[in-house]
VEXDREN-2710 file (C-alpha; in Angstrom, 1 decimal):
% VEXDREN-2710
k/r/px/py/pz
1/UNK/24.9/-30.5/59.4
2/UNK/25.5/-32.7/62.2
3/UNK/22.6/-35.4/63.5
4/UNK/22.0/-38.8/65.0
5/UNK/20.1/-41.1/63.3
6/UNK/18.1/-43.1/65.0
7/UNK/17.6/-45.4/62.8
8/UNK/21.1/-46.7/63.7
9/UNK/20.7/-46.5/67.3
10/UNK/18.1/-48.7/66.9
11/UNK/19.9/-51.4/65.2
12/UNK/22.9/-50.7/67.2
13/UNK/22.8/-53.9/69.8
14/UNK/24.6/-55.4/72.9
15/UNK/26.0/-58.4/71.6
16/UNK/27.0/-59.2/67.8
17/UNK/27.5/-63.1/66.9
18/UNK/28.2/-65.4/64.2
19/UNK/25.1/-68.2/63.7
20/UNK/28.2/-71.0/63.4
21/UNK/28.7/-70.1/67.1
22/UNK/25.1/-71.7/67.6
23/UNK/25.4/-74.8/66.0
24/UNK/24.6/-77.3/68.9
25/UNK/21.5/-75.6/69.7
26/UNK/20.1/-74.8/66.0
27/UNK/21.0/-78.8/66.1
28/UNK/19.0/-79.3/69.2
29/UNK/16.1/-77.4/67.8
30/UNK/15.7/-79.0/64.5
31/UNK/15.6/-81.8/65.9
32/UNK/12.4/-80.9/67.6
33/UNK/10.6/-78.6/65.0
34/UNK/11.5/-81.2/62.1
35/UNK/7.1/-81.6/61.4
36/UNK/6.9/-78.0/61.9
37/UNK/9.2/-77.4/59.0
38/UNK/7.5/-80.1/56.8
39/UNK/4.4/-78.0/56.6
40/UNK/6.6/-75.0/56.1
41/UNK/8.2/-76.9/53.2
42/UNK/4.7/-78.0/51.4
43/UNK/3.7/-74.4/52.0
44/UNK/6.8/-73.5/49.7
45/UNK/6.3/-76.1/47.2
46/UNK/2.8/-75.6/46.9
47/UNK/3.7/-71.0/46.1
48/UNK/6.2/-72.7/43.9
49/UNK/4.0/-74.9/41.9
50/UNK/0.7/-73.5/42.2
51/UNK/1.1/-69.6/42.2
52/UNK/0.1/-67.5/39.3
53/UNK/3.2/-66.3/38.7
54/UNK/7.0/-67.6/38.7
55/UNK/8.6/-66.6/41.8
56/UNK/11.7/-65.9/43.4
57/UNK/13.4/-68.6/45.4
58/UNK/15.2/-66.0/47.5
59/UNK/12.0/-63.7/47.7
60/UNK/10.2/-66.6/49.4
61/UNK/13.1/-67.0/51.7
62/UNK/13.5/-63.7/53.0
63/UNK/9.3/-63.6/53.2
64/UNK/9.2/-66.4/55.4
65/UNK/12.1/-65.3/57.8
66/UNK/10.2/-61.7/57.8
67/UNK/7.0/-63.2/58.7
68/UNK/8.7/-65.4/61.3
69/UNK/10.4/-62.4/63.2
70/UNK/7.5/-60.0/62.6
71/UNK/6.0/-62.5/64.8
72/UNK/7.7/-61.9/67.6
73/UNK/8.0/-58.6/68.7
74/UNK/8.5/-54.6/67.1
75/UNK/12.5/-55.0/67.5
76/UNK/12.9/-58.6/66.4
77/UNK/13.9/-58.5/62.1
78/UNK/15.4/-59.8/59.0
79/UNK/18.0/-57.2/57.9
80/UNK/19.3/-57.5/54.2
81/UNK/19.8/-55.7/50.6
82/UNK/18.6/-52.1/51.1
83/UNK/17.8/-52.5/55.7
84/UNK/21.5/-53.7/55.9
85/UNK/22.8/-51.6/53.0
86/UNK/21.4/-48.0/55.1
87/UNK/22.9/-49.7/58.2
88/UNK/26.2/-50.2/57.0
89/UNK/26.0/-46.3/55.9
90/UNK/24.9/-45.0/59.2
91/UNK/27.6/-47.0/60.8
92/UNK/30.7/-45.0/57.9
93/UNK/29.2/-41.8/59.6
94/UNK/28.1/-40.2/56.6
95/UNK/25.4/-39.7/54.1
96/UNK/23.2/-37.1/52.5
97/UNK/19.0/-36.6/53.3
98/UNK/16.5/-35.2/55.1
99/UNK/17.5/-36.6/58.9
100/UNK/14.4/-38.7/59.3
101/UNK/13.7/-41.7/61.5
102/UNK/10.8/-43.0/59.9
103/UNK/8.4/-46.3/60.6
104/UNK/5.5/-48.2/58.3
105/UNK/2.3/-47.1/60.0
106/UNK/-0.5/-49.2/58.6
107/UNK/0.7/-48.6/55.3
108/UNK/1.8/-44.7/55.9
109/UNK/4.9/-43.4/56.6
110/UNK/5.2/-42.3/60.2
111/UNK/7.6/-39.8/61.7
112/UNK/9.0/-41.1/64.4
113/UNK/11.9/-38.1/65.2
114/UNK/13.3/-35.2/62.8
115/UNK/16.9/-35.7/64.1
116/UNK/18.2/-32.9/65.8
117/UNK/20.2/-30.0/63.6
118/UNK/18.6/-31.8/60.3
119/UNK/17.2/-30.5/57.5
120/UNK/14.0/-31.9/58.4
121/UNK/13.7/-30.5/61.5
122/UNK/14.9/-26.9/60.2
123/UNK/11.6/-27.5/57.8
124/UNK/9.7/-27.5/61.0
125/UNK/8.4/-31.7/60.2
126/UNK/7.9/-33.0/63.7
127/UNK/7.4/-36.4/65.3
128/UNK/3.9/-38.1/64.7
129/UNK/3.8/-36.6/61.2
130/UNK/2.6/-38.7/58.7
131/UNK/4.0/-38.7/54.8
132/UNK/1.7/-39.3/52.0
133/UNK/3.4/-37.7/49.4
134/UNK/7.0/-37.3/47.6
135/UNK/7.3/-34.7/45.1
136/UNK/3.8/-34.8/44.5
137/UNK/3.7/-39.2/44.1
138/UNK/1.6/-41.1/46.6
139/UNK/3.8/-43.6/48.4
140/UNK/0.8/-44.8/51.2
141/UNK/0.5/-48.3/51.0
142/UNK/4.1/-48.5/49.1
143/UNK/7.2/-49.9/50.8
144/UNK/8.9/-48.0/53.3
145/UNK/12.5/-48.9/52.0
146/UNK/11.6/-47.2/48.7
147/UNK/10.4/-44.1/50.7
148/UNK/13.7/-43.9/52.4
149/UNK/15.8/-44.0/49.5
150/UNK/13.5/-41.5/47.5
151/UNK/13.9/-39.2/50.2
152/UNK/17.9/-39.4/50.5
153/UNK/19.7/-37.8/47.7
154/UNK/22.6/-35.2/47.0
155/UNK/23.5/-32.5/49.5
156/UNK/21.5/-29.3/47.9
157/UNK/18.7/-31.4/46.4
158/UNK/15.4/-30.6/47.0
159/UNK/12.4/-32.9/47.7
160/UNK/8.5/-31.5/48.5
161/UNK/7.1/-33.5/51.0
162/UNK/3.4/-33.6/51.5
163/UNK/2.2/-33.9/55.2
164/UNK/-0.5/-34.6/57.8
165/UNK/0.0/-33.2/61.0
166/UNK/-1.9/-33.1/63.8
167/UNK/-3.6/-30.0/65.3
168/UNK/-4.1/-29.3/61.6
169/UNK/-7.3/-30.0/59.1
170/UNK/-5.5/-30.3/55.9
171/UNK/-2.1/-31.9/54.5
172/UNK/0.2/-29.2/53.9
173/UNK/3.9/-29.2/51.4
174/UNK/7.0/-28.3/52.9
175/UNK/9.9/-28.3/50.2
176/UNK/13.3/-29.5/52.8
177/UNK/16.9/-29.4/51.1
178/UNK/18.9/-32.5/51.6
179/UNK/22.1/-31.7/53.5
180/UNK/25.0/-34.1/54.4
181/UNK/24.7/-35.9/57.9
182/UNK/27.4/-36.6/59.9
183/UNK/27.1/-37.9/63.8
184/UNK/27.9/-36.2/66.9
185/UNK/26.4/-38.4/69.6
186/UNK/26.8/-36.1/72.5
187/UNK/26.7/-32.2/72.4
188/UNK/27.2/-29.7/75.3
189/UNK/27.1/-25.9/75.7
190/UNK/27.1/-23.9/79.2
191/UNK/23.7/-21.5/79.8
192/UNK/23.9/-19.3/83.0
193/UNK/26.5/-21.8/84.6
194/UNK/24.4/-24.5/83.9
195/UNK/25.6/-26.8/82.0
196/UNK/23.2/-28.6/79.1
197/UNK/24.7/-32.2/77.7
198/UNK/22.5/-33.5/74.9
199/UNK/23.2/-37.5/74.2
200/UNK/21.6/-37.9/71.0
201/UNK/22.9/-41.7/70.5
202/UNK/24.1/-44.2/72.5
203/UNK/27.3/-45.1/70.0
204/UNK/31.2/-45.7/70.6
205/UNK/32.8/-43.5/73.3
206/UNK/29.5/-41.8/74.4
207/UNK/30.9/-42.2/78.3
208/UNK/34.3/-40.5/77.5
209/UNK/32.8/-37.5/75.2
210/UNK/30.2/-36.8/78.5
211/UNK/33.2/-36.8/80.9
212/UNK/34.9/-35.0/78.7
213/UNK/31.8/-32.5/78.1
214/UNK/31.9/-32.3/82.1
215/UNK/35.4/-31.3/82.3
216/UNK/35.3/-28.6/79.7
217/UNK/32.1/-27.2/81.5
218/UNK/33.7/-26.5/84.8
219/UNK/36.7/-24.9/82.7
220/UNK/34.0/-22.5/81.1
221/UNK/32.1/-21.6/83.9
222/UNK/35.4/-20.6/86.1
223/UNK/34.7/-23.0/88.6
224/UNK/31.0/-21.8/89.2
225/UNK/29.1/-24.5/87.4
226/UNK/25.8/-25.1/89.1
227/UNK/24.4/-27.9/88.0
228/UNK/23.5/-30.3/84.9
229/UNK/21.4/-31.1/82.8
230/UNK/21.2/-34.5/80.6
231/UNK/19.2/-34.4/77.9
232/UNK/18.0/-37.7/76.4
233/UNK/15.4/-36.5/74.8
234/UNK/14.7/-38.2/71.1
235/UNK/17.3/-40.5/72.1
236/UNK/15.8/-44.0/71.1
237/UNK/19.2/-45.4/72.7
238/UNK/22.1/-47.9/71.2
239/UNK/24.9/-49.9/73.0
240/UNK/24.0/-51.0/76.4
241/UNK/27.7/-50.7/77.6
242/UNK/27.6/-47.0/76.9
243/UNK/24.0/-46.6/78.5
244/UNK/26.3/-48.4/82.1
245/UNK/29.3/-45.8/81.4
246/UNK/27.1/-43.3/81.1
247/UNK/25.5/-43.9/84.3
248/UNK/28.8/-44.5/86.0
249/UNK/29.6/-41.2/85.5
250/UNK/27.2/-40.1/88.2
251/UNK/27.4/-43.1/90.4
252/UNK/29.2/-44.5/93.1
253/UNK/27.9/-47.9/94.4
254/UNK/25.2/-50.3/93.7
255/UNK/23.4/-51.2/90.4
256/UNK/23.0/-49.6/87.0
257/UNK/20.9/-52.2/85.4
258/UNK/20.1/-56.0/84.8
259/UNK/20.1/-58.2/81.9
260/UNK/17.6/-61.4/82.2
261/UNK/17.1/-63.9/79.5
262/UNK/15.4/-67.1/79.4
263/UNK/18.5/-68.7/80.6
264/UNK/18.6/-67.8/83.9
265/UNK/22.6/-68.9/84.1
266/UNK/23.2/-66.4/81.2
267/UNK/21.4/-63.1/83.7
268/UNK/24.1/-60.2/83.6
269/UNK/24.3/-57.2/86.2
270/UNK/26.1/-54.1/85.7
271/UNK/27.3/-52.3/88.8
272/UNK/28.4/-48.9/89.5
273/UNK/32.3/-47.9/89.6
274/UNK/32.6/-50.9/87.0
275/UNK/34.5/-48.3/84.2
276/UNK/34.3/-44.6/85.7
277/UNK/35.8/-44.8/89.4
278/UNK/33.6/-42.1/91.8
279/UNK/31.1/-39.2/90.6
280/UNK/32.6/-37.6/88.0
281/UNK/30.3/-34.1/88.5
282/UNK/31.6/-34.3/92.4
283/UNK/27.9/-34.4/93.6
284/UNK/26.6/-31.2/91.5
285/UNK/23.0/-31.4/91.2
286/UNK/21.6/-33.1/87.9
287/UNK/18.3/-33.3/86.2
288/UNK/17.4/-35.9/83.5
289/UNK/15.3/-34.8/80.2
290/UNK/13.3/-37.7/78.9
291/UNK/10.4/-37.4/76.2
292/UNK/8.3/-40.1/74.3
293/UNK/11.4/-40.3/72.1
294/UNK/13.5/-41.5/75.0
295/UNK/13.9/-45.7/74.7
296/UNK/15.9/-48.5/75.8
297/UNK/19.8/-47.4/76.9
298/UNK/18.2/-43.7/77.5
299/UNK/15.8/-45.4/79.6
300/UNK/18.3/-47.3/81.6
301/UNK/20.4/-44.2/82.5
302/UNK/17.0/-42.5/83.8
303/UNK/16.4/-45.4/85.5
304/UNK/19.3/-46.0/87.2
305/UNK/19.5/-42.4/87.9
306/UNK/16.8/-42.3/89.4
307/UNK/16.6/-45.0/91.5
308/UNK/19.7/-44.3/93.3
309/UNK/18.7/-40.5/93.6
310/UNK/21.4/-39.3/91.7
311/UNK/19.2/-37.0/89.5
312/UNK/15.4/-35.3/89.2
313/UNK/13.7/-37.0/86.5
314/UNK/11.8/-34.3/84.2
315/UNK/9.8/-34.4/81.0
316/UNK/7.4/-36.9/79.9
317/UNK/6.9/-40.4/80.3
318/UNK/9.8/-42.1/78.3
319/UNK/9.0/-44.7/75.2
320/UNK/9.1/-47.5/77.2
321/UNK/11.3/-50.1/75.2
322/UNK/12.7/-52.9/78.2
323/UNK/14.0/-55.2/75.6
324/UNK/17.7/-56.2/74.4
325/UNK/18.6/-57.0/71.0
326/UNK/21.6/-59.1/69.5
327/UNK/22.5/-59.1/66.0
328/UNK/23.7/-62.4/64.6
329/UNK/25.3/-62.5/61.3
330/UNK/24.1/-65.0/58.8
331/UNK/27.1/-64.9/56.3
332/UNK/31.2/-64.5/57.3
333/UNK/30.6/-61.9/54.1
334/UNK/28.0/-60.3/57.0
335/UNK/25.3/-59.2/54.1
336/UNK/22.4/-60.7/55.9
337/UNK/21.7/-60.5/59.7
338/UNK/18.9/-61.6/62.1
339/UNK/17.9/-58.8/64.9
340/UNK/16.4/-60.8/68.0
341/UNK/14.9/-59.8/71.5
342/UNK/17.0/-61.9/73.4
343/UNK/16.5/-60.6/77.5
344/UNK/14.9/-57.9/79.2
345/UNK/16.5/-55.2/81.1
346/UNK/15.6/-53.9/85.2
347/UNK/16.7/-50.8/86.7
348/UNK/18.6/-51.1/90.2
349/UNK/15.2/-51.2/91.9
350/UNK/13.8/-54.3/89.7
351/UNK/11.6/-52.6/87.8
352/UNK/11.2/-53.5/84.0
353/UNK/10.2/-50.1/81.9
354/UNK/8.5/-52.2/79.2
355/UNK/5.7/-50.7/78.1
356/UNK/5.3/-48.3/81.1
357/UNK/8.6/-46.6/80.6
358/UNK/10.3/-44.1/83.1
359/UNK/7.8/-41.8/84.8
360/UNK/9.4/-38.5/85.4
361/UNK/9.6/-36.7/88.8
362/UNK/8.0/-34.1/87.4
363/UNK/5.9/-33.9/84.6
364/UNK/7.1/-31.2/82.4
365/UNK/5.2/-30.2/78.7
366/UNK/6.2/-29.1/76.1
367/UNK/4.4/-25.7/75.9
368/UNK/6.6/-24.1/73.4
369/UNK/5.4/-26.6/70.5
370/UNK/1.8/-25.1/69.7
371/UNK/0.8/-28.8/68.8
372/UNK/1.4/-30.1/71.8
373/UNK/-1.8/-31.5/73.5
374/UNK/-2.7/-33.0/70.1
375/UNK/0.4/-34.8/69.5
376/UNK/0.8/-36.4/72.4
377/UNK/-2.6/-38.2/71.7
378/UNK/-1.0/-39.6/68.7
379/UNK/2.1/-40.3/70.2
380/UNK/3.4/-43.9/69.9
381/UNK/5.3/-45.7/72.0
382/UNK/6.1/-49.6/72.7
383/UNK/2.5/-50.2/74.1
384/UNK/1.1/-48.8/70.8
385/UNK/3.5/-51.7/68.7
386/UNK/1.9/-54.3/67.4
387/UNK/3.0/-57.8/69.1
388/UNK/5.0/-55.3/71.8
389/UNK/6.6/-57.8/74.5
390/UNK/4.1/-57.6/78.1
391/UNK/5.6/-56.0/81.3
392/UNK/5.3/-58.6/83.9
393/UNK/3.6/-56.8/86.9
394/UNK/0.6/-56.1/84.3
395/UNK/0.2/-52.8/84.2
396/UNK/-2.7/-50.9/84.3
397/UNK/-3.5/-48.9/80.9
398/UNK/-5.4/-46.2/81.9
399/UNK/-2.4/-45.5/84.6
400/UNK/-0.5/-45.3/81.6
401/UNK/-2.1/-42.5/80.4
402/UNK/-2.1/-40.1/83.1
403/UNK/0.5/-38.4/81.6
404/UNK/-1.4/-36.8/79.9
405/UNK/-3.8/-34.8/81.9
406/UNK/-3.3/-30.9/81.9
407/UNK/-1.3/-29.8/84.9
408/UNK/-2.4/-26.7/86.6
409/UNK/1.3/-25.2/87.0
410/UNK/1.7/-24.8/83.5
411/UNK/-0.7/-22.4/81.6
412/UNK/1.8/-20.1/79.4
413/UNK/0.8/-20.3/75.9
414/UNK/3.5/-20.8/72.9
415/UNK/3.2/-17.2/71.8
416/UNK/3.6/-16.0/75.4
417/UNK/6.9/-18.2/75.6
418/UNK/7.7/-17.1/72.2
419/UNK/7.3/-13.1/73.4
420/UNK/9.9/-14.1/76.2
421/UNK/12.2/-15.6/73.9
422/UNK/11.3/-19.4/75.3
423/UNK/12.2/-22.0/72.4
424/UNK/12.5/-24.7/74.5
425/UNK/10.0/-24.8/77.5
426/UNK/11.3/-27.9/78.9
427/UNK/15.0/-27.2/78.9
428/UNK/13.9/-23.6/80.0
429/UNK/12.2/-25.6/83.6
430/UNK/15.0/-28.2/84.2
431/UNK/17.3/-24.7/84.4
432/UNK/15.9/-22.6/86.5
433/UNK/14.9/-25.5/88.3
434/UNK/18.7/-26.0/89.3
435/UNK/18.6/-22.2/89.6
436/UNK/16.3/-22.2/92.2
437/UNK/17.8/-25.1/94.2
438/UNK/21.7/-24.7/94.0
439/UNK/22.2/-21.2/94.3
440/UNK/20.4/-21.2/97.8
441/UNK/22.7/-24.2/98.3
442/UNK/26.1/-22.8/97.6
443/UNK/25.4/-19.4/99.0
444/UNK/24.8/-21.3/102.5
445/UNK/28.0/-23.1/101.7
446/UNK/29.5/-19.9/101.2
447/UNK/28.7/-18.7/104.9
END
């Protein structure tokens, strides 16, 4: 079974420190916060004291960093114990579960992706599901660690998950046999001399295996590739300097994307021909899949993409995550980390997707998945986070959700698609999409 797991993505980051690198300014700032920290010490005396039971020194601790990043923004956290122990796992590359990426909704476990080629999604659970039970135990209101390692478990275990889905009235069980997951970041296979390349994660190399994917297409199509397309679908992102090498794959000049911070001295730009020197497809047409599930590096490759014309944008409107993250390590032993937003990102053009993410070129559904129109009314994306950062030009909310009115172009039902043999509606447009528009254009090139 091999997956990406988003979770990792999403605590993969574009710069890693050590807090003694900091010292000068933690210095700078403690010496201006030193009453703020006085009530914060009373606060813990008094819990120590007062409280009805004896507590934890290191519980408090942790609470009051938790509650101090939680503060912030979705993407700003404490990571330690079990959040740092399933990191370090993701990173080896190998483990055994279900192939979920899974958030705290109000106290419910919230689906957020099946991973693709998981066991989960081969049990048909979908994003926007919600969890209430494992084998049969309520776990609403518990803690969302606890889920996670309840549901992980031996390859060839079984687990019955109870769910709520939308577009249905009642929960409903689905039994899903944990299998082992192993990464593969980038996938590619040739359809009708189109070639499909699936990024599923934005990890080590992801650059390289895409140029590599390109090469081996052209081999299997004999020369008669037509055009691409790059999936990003469910991609919640990872490293930003794969998200650039990506991009310069297909690019030849300008910008790929800009990194502002408060600092203004500290602002990074990323320009084309930086790593990959001309276009690596040699011009071939290229359309861009992005979904809900599509955030942050994903979201900079569309963008970039798409501001320089390189490629059609289709699908739906991306998550909209226009925030970096560094990791800085709290111990040389690195068992403890902070996760902070620490700049925002702007495509080529200046625009920041936060919150309004990438609008496609062309709004594509998903009319294979029956469930459709009803999950995208629950979908969530950065705008629906609590304490979500604000995009800067204001945007309009009920712009936001144009997205989702019915298109006229598209009326096939998924039993209609089915009866044809469509799985995958989207992918199924994007290709005869390039169908329709480079064959015309290399027969007149053949003349």
């Amino acid at each position: 079974m091999k997956i990406v797991p988003l979770f990792r993505a999403a605590l993969l980051v574009s710069a890693v420190s050590l807090i003694p690198a900091t010292t000068a300014g933690l210095a700078a700032v403690d010496a201006r916060s030193s009453a703020q920290f006085e009530r914060l010490s009373t606060v813990y005396q008094l819990v120590k004291l007062r409280y009805v039971e004896k507590i934890d020194d290191n519980k408090l601790e942790e609470g009051a960093i938790d509650g101090m990043l939680a503060s912030l923004d979705p993407h700003s956290s404490f990571l330690s114990g079990a959040t740092m122990q399933r990191l370090n796992t993701m990173i080896d590359g190998n483990y055994s579960g279900l192939g979920l990426s899974v958030v705290m909704d109000d106290g419910a476990v919230k689906v957020v992706s099946p991973m693709r080629g998981s066991p989960a999604e081969a049990a048909g659970v979908k994003a926007g599901d919600y969890i209430t039970h494992l084998d049969g135990k309520l776990i609403y209101g518990g803690d969302l660690d606890d889920a996670v390692a309840q549901m992980r478990g031996e390859a060839g275990s079984k687990i019955r998950l109870t769910i709520f889905s939308a577009g249905r009235d009642q929960p409903f069980d689905v039994t899903v046999t944990r299998g082992v997951i192993q990464l593969e970041p980038v996938t590619w296979e040739l359809k009708d001399n189109i070639g499909v390349i699936t990024v599923n994660e934005f990890s080590h190399d992801v650059g390289n295996d895409v140029n590599k994917a390109i090469t081996d297409l052209k081999a299997k199509s004999g020369g008669k590739l037509e055009g691409l397309v790059l999936d990003l679908r469910e991609n919640p992102g990872g490293e930003l300097e794969e998200a650039v090498a990506l991009s310069d794959l297909f690019l030849t000049k300008g910008d790929i994307v800009s990194q502002r911070g408060r600092d203004s001295s500290e602002d990074e730009y990323f320009k084309a021909e930086s790593m990959f020197p001309g276009d690596m497809a040699k011009g071939l047409p290229l359309i861009v899949l992005v979904d809900a599930g599509s955030a942050s590096a994903s979201e900079i490759v569309a963008g970039a993409l798409q501001d320089q014309h390189r490629a059609l944008i289709m699908g739906e409107r991306s998550f909209g995550k226009g925030s970096v993250q560094s990791l800085f390590f709290l111990d040389r032993s690195r068992t403890s980390a902070v996760k902070i937003t620490t700049a925002r990102y702007y495509t080529p053009s200046g625009r920041s997707v936060q919150e309004g993410g990438i609008e496609p070129d062309i709004r594509v559904p998903q009319l294979s998945d029956p469930d459709a129109r009803r999950r995208a009314e629950l979908t969530m994306r950065e705008s629906d986070l609590r304490h979500h950062l604000v995009n800067e030009a204001n945007l309009d909310d009920k712009k936001l959700e144009n997205d989702r009115q019915d298109d006229p172009r598209f009326k096939m039902t998924p039993d209609e698609l089915k009866a044809k043999g469509i799985k995958d509606f989207q992918l199924y447009y994007a290709i005869q999409t390039l169908h329709h528009t480079a064959r015309p254009a290399l027969a007149a090139k053949r003349k």
